[in-house]
N, C-alpha and C positions, 0 to 999 in steps of 0.2 A: 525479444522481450516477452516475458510468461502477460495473459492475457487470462484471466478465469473474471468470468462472471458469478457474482455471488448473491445467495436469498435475498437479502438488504438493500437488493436494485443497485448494487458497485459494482465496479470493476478492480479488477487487484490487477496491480501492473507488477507488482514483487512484493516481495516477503524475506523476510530477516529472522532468524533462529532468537526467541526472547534470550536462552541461554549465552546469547555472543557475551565476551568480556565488556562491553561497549556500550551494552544493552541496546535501546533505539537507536542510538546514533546513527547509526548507518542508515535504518530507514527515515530518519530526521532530514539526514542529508539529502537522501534522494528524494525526498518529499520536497523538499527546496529547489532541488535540482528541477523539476518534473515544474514547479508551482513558476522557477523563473522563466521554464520555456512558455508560461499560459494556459499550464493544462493544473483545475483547482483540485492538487494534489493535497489527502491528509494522511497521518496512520492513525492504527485503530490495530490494538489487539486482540487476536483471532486465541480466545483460551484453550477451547478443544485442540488445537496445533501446535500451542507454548509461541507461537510467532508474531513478531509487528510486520503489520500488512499496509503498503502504501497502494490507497484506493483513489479512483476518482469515482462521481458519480454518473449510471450507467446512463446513456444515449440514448434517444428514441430509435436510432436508427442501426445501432447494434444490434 
């Protein structure tokens, strides 16, 4: 699982091409997926990359 820490105090657990035919969906999904295991997963598009980025927020202890 990609793990970047980002300015905005998140963390990106992945990232989805804005260009897919599907658009969000995929990061929707996995934002679901992440939110049913208890981790408060959302997206948020990253413009300088064209991508939707499913982040949570970063941990004191990361």
């Amino acid at each position: 699982m990609l793990e970047v820490s980002t300015p905005m105090g998140a963390k990106v657990l992945e990232r989805f091409p804005a260009g897919s035919p599907r658009g969000s969906w995929p990061a929707e999904e996995y934002a679901a997926e992440r939110r049913a295991e208890g981790e408060p997963a959302k997206v948020v598009m990253d413009l300088k990359s064209d991508a939707f980025l499913v982040v949570v927020p970063a941990r004191d202890d990361d």
